[in-house]
C-alpha positions in Angstrom: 65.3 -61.5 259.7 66.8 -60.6 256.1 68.5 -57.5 256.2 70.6 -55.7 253.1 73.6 -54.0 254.2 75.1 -51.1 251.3 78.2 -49.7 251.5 80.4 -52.9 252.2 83.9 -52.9 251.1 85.4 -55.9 250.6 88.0 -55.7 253.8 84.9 -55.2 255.9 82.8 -58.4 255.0 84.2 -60.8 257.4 84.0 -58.2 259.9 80.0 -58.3 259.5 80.3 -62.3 259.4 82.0 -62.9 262.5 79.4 -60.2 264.1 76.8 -61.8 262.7 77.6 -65.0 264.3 76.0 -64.1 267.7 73.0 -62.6 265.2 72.4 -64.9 262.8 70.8 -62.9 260.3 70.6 -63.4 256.9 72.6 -60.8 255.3 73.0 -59.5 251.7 76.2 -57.5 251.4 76.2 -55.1 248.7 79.4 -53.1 247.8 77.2 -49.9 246.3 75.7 -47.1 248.1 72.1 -47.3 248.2 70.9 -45.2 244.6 67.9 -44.1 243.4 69.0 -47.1 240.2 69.9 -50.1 242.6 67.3 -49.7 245.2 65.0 -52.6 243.6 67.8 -54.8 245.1 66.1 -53.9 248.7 63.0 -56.2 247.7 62.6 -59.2 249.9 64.4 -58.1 252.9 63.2 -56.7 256.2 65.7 -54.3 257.2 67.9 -51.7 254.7 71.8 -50.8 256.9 72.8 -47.8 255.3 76.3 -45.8 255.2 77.2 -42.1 254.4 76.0 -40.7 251.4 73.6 -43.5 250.8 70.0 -42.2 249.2 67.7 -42.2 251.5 65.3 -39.7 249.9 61.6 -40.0 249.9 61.9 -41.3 246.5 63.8 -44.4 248.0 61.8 -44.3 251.4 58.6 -44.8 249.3 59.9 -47.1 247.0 61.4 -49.7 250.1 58.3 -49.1 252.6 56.3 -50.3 249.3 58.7 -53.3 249.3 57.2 -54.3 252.9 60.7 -52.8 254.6 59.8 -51.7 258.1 63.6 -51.1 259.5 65.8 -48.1 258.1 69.4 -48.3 260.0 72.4 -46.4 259.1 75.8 -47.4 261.1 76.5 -43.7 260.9 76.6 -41.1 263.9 75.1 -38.4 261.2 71.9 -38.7 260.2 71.8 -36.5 257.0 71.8 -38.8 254.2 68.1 -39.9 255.6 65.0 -37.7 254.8 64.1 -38.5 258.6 60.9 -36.8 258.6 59.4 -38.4 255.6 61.0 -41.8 256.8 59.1 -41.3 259.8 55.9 -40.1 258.1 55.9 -43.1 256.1 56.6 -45.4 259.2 59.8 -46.6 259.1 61.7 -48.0 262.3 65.2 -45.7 262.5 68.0 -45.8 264.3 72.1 -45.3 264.2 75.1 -45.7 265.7 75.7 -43.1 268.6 79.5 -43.2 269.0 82.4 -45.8 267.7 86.1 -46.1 268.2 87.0 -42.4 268.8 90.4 -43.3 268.1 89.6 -44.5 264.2 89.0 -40.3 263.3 91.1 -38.8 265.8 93.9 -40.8 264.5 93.1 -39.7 261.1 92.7 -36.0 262.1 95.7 -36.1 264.3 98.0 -38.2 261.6 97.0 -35.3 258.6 97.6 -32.5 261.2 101.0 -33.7 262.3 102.0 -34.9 258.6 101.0 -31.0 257.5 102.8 -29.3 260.2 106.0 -31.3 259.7 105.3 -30.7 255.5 105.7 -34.0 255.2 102.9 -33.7 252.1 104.8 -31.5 250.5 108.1 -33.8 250.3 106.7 -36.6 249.1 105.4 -34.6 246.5 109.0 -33.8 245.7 109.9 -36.8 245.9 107.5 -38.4 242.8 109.5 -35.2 241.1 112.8 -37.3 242.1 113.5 -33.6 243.9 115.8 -34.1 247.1 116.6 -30.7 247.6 115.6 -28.7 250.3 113.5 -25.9 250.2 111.6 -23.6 252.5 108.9 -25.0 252.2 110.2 -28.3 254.5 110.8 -25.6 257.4 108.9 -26.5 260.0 107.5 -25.5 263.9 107.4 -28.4 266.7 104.3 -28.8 267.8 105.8 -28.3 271.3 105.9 -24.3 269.9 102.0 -24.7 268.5 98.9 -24.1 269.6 96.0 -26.2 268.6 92.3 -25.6 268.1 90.2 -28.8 268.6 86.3 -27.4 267.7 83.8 -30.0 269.1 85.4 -31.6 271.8 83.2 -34.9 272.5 84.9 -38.6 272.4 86.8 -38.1 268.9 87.9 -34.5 269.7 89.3 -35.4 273.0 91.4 -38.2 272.0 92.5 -35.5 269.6 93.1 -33.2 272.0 95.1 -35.5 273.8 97.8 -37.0 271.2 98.5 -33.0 270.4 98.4 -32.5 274.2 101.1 -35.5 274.2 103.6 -33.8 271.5 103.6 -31.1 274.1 101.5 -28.9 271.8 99.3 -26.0 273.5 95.7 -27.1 273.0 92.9 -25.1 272.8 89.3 -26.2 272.9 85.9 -24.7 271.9 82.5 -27.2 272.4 78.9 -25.7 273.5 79.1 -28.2 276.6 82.6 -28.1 277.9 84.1 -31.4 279.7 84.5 -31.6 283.0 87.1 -34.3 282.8 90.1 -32.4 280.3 91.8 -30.3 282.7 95.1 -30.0 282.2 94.7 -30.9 278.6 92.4 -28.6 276.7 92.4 -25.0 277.8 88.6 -23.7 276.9 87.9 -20.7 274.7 85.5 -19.3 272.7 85.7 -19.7 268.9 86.6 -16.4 268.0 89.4 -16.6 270.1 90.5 -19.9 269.2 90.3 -18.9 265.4 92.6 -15.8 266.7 95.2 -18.0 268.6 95.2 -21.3 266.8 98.5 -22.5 264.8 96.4 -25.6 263.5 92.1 -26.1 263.9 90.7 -29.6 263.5 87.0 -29.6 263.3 85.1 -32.3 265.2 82.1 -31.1 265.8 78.6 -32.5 264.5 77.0 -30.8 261.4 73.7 -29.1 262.9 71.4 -27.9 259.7 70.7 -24.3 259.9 73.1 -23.8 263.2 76.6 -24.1 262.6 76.9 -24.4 258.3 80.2 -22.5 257.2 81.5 -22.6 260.2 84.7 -21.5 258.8 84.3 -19.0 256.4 85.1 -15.8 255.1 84.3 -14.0 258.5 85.7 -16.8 260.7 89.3 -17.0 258.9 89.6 -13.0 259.1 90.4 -13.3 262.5 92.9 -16.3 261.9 97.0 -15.7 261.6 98.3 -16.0 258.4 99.8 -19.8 257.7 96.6 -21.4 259.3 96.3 -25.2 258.9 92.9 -26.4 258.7 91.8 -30.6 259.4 88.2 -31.4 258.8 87.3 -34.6 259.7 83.7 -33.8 261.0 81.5 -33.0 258.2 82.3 -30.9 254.9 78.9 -28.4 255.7 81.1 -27.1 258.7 83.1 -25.2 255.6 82.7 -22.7 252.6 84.8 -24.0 250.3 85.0 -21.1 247.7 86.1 -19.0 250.8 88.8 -21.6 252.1 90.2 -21.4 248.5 90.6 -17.9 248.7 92.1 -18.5 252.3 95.0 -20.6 250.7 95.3 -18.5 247.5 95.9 -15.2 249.7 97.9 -17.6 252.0 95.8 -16.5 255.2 95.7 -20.9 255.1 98.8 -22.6 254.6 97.4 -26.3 254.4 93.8 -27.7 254.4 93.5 -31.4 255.0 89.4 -32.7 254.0 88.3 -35.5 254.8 84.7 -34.5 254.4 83.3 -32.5 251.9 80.1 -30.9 250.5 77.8 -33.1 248.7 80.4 -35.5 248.9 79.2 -38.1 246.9 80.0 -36.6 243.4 83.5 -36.6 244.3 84.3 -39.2 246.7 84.1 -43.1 246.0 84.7 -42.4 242.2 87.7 -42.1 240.4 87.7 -39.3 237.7 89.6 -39.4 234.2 89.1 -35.2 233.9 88.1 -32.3 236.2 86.8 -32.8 239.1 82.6 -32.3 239.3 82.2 -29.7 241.3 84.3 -27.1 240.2 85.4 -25.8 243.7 86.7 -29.1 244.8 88.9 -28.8 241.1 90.1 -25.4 242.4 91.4 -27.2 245.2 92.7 -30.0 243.9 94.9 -28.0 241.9 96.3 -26.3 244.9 97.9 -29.9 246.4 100.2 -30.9 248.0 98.9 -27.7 250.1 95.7 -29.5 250.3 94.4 -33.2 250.3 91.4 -34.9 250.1 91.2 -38.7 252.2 88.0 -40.1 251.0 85.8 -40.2 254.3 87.9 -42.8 255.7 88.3 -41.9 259.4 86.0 -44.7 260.3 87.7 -46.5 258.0 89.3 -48.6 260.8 89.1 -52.5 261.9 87.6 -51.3 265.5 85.5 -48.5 264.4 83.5 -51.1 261.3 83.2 -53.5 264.5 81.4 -50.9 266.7 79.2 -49.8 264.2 78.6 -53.4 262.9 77.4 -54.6 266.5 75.6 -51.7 267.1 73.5 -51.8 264.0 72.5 -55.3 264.4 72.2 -55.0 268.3 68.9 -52.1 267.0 67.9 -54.3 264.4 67.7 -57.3 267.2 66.2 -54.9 269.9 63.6 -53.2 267.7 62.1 -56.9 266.4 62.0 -58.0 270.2 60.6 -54.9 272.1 59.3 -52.7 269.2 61.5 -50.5 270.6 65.5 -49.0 270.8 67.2 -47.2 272.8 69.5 -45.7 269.7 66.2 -44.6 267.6 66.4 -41.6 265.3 
């Protein structure tokens, strides 16, 4: 079984080799995202392993199904870099990775959330400037005096929830299906009134087309205190981003930390000489240290590339055997 995996940095390749061992396919590693100008390079294998913000428009699908490709895998939880109903049309096996290692993005979250509530940004900013005095913007509350919003509370918001819950912080939670198992950690409310209360929100909730886009928006941040800190390391559709810069210009947000992002792909994974593309994402920009972009790295993590390695190639190896899989799109 040949199968072409995009979106392989170099730190991850051995991960994929030693995973591979108790595989044994034959793998082409390719360090691009799959593009409507590299996707020739698909010819001759059986299976396509896709990342975020890989093409997988019906452009591509047509293209690869036309190549003889039956199996379309991402070793992704979201889904919305696939056209999944023309995929399917066409005939293509799918499937994806359900969960990894919550810890890789609530780590991330929880890391950008403390490091802005502490201002920590905003020093070592100061410090490139070879600036050691202090200033009010270093003033800080303990999160022990905080309360914390954690929207979506599955595997990654929980862990979350429970590091702020562990710095003695007051943690709120908001998640259509509730957990049974976070009392005494996560104190349930509804949105509005976790939008009202919340000191800090980090968003972990999936992206659902149609249901939840700009989740936090104009309306949403109205009810919010002034100084809000904001940690999105769900998926950038969850935000309007013109309204969360007029949020931080007014100063009803204090701090935005985005690790996800619109259309992400014409910003993130390049490195740009002038303005930014998109000319939102340049109006924010210009507002750091208050806010930061991380490149869509909360997977980014030795354990979480393992998970999603082994559970790619466990589909792949389940579909050829049963012409089935129990993690099918």
């Amino acid at each position: 079984m040949k199968v072409i995996c995009f979106g392989v940095r170099d730190v991850e390749k051995p991960i994929f080799e030693d995973v591979n061992k108790k595989f044994g396919f034959e793998m082409t590693l390719v360090p691009e995202l799959l593009t409507h100008e590299n996707v020739e390079i698909t010819k001759g294998h059986d299976a396509v392993l896709l990342r975020a913000n890989c093409v997988a428009d019906q452009q591509n699908l047509e293209k690869m199904w036309s190549y003889n490709i039956k199996y379309m895998f991402t070793r992704t939880v979201g889904v919305n870099h696939i056209d999944v109903e023309a995929a399917k049309k066409i005939g293509f096996k799918l499937a994806y990775v359900p969960f990894y290692s919550p810890n890789a993005v609530s780590e991330l979250a929880f890391s950008l959330g403390l490091a802005m509530l502490r201002n920590i940004i905003h020093m070592a900013k100061k410090m490139e400037e070879k600036d050691f005095t202090v200033d009010a913007g270093m003033f800080a509350y303990e999160a022990r005096n905080s309360t914390i919003g954690i929207i979506g509370t599955g595997r990654i918001g929980f862990e979350c929830a429970k590091a702020w819950k562990g710095m003695g912080a007051r943690v709120l939670g908001y998640d259509l299906y509730p957990r049974t198992d976070a009392t005494g950690i996560i104190e349930y409310k509804s949105f509005e009134d976790i939008m009202k209360e919340s000191d800090l929100i980090s968003l972990h909730c999936p992206y659902i087309k149609g249901q939840n886009d700009n989740l936090i928006s104009k309306k949403s941040l109205a009810l919010a205190k002034d100084g809000l800190i904001i940690v999105n390391a769900a998926r950038g559709e969850l935000i309007n981003n013109e309204d969360l810069y007029d949020a931080l210009v007014s100063g009803k947000v204090k701090q935005a930390a985005l690790d996800t992002l619109t259309n992400e792909g014409q910003v993130f994974f390049k490195k740009h000489s002038g303005k930014l593309p998109v000319d939102v994402y340049e109006k924010l920009y210009q507002l750091k240290p208050r806010v930061i972009f991380t490149p869509h790295i909360g997977s980014f993590t030795d354990e979480a590339v393992k998970n999603m390695v082994e559970t790619s190639f466990e589909n792949l190896k389940e579909y050829s055997e049963t012409r089935d899989c129990k993690n099918k799109i």
